[in-house]
C-alpha positions as CSV (number, residue, x, y, z in Angstrom):
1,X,-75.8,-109.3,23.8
2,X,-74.3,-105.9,24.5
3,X,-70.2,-106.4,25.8
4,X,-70.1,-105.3,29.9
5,X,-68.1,-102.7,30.8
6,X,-64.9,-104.2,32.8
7,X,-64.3,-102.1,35.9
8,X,-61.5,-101.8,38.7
9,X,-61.8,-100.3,41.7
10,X,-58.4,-98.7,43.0
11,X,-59.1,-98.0,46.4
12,X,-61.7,-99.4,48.4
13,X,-61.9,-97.1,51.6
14,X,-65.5,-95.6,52.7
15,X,-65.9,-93.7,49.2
16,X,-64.6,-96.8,46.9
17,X,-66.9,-99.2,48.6
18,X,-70.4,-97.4,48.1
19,X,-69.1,-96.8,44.7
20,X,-68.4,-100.7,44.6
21,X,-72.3,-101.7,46.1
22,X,-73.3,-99.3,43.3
23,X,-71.5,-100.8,40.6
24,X,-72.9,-104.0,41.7
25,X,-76.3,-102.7,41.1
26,X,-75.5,-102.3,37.3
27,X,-76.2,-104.5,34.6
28,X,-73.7,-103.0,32.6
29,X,-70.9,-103.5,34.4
30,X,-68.7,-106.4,35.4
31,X,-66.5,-105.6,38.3
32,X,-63.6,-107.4,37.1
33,X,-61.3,-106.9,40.2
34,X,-59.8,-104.2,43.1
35,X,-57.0,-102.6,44.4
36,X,-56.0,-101.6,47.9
37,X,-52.6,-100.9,49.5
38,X,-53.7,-102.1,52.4
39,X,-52.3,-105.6,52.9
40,X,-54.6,-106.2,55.5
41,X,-57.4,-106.4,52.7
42,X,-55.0,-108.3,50.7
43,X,-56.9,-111.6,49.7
44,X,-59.8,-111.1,51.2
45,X,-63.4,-111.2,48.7
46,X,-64.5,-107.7,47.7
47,X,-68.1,-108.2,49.0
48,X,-67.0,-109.4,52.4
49,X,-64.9,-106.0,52.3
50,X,-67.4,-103.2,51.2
51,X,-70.1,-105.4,53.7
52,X,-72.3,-106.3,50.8
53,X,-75.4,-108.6,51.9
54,X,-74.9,-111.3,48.9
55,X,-71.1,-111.5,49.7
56,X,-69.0,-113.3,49.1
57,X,-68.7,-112.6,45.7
58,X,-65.7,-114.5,44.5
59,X,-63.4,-111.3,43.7
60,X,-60.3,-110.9,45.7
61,X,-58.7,-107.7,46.7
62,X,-55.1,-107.4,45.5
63,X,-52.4,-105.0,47.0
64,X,-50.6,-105.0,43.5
65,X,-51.9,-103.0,41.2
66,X,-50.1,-104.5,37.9
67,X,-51.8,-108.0,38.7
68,X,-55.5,-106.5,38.7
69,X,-55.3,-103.8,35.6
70,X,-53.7,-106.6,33.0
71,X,-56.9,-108.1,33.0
72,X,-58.4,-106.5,30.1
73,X,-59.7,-103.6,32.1
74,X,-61.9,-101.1,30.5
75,X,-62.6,-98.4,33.5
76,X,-60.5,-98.0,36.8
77,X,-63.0,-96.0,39.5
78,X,-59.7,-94.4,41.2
79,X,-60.6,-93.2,44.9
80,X,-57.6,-93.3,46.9
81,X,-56.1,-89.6,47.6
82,X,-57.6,-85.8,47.4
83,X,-54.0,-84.3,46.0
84,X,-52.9,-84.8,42.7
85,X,-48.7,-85.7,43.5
86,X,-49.6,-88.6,45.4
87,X,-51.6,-90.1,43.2
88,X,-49.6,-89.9,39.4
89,X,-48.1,-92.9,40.2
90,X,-51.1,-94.5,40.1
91,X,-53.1,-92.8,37.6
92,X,-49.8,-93.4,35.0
93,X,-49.8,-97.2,36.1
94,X,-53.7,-97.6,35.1
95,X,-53.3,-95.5,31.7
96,X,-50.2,-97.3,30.9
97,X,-52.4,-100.4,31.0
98,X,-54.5,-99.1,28.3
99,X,-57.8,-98.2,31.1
100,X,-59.9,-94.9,31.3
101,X,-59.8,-93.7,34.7
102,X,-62.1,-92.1,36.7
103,X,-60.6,-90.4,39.7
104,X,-62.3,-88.8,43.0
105,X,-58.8,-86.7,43.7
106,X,-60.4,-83.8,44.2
107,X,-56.7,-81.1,42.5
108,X,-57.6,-83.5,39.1
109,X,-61.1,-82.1,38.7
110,X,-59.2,-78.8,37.6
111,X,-55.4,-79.1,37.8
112,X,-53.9,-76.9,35.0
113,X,-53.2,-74.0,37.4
114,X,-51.6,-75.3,40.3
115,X,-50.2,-78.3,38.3
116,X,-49.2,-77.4,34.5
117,X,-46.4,-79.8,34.4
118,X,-48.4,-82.7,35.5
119,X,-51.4,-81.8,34.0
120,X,-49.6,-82.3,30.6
121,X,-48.0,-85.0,31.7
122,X,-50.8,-86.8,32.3
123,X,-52.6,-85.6,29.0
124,X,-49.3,-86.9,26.9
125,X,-49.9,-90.3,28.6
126,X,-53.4,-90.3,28.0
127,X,-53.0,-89.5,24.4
128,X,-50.6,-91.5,23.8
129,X,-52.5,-94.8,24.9
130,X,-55.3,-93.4,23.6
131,X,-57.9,-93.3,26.7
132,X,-59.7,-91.0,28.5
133,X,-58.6,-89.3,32.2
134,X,-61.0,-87.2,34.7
135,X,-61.3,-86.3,37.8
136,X,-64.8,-85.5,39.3
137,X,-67.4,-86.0,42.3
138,X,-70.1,-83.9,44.1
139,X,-66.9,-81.1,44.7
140,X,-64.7,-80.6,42.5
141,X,-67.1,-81.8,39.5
142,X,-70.6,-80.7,40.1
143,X,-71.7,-78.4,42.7
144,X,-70.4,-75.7,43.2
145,X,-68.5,-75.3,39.0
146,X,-70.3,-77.4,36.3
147,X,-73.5,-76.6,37.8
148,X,-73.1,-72.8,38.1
149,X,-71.8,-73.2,34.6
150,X,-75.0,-74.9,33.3
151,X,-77.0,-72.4,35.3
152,X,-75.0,-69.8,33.7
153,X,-75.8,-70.9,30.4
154,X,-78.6,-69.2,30.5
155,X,-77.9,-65.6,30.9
156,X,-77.2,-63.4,28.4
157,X,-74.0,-61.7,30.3
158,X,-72.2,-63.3,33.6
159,X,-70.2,-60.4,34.9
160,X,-69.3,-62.4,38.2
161,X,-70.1,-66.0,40.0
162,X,-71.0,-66.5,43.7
163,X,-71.8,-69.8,45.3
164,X,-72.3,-70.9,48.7
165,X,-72.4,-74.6,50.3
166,X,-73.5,-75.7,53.6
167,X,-73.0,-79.1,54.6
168,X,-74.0,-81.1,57.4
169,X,-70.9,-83.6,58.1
170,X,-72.2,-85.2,61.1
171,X,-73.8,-87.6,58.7
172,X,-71.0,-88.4,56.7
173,X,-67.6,-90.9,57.1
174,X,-65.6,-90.5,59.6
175,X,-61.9,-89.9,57.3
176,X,-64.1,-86.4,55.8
177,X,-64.8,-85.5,59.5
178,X,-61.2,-85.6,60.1
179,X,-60.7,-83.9,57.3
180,X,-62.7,-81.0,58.2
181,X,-61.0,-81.2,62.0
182,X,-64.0,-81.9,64.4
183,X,-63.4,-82.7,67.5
184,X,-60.0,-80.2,67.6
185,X,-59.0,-77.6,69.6
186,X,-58.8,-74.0,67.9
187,X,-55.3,-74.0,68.1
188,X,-54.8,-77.8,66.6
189,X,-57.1,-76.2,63.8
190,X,-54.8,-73.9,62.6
191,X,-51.2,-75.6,63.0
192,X,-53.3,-78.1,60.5
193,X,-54.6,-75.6,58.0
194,X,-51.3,-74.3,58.1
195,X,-49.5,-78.1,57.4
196,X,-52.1,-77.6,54.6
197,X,-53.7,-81.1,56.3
198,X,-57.4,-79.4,57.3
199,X,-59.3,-78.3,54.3
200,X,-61.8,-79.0,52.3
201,X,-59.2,-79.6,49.0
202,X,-60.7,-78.3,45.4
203,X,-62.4,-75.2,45.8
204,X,-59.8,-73.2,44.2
205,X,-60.1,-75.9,41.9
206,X,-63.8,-74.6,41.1
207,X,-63.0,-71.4,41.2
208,X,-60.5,-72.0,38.7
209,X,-63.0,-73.8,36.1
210,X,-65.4,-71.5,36.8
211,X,-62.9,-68.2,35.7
212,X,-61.6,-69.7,32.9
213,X,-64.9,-71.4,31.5
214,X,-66.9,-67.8,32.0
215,X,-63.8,-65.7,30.3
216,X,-62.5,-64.3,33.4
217,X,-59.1,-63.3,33.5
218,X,-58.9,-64.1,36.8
219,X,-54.8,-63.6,37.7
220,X,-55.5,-64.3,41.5
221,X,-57.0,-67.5,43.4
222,X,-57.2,-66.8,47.8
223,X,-58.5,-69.1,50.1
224,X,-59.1,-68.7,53.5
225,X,-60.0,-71.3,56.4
226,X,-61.4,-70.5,59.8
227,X,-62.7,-72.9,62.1
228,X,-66.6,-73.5,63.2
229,X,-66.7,-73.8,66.7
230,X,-68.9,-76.1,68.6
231,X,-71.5,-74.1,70.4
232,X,-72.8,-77.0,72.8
233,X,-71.7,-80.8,72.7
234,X,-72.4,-83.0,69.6
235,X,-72.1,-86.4,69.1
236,X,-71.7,-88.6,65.5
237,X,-72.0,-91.7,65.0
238,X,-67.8,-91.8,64.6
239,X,-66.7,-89.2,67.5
240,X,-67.7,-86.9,69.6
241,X,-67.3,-83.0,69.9
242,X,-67.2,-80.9,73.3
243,X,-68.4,-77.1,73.3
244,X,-65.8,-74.8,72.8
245,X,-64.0,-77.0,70.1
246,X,-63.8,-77.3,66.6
247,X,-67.2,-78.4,64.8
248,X,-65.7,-78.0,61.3
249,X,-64.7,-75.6,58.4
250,X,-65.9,-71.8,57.3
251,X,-63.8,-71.7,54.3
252,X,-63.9,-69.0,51.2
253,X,-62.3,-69.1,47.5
254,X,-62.4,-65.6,46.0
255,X,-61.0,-65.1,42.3
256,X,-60.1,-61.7,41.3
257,X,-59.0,-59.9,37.8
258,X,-56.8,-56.9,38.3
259,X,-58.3,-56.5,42.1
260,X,-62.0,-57.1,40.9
261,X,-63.6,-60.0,42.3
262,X,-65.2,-62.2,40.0
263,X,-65.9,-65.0,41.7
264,X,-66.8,-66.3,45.5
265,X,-67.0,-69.7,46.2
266,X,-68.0,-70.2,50.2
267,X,-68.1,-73.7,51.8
268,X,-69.6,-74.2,55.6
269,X,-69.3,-77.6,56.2
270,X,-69.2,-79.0,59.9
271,X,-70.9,-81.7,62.0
């Protein structure tokens, strides 16, 4: 009989629990335990948690993630954070313990620019206990980079990359709703993309991939973030949004080589 793969889920918010019903689904996979930080999921069964219909399923959440990953863990599924400095802690803790990692933070998709020192941090430690690290989803990971690399693949000559997302939020979880600022005034809007709270975090991230991946010597990566306001009153199934305020975000990636651009990456993504 072929050996299960041992999985952990770090994380088990909207994104780590669809991930955990999938991995449920599999033959091939044993979920062998989860992590949360919140200690109000402490103790409590897994499949009670993630609202799975053939709960419970006799796998209790832990808080601590030492307890869970010396369990002869083969994969952690790592969904907990979009920006790479808050999670190292926790990606160094679940390669220390000898576990591949699979991670949805969205700056480890692509991190050598922004973050060379962690970046080979993280490679050292991954080396050294000899597993594998990545960071991927639909974006960072797919969409908008490896797929207009595999599209790319065939052309004979790629002399610049444009790509161009529109997504409708209103049907997704309420933390990426947030995220994109619906339900904000202008003004809120901004002071946020300003904190560097509202984005949509990765697409220089693609546009990064993308450049160095094609040959581009692309020495500049700009982003900009505008608002899309809310023509008329919309309501999701998580909050609602009054004309005249914020239904989402318009934002644009450019990468350029000695003032040429080379690449546009253009996200609309609002509810």
């Amino acid at each position: 009989m072929k050996k299960k793969i041992r999985v952990v889920q770090f994380g088990v918010g909207p994104i780590g629990a669809s991930i955990v019903r999938l991995l449920r689904q599999k033959a091939s996979v044993e979920i062998a335990g989860a992590i949360d930080r919140d200690p109000g999921k402490a103790g409590r069964d897994l499949g009670e948690v993630v609202g799975a219909p053939d709960a419970p399923w006799g796998i209790a959440l832990s808080a601590r993630a030492p307890a869970v990953l010396g369990k002869h863990v083969d994969v952690v599924i790592h969904t907990t954070s979009s920006h790479l400095p808050h999670v190292m802690d926790e990606l160094l803790a679940c390669i220390s313990a000898g576990c591949c990692v699979v991670s949805t933070c969205e700056e480890l998709a692509y991190p050598f620019r922004k973050y060379p020192e962690l970046s080979a941090q993280l490679d050292a430690a991954a080396k050294e206990e000899g597993v594998a690290l990545v960071g991927t989803g639909v974006n960072p990971g797919f969409v908008m980079d490896k797929l207009v690399l595999v599209l790319s693949a065939a052309a004979q000559r790629v002399d610049s990359a444009r790509a161009v997302r529109i997504v409708d939020a209103s049907k997704r979880r309420l933390p990426l709703q947030k995220k994109i600022g619906a339900g904000m005034t202008p003004e809120e809007f901004r002071e946020q993309v300003a904190a560097g709270i509202i984005k949509h975090h990765g697409l220089p991230e693609s546009v990064a991939m993308v450049a160095d991946s094609l040959g581009f010597a692309v020495d500049d990566i700009s982003e900009s973030i505008e608002p899309v306001i809310a023509a008329e009153k919309i309501k999701t199934p998580f909050l609602e949004v009054a004309a005249g305020r914020v239904a989402g975000v318009h934002q644009i990636a450019r990468g350029t080589a000695a003032g040429e651009e080379k690449i546009f990456m253009e996200l609309q993504m609002y509810v």
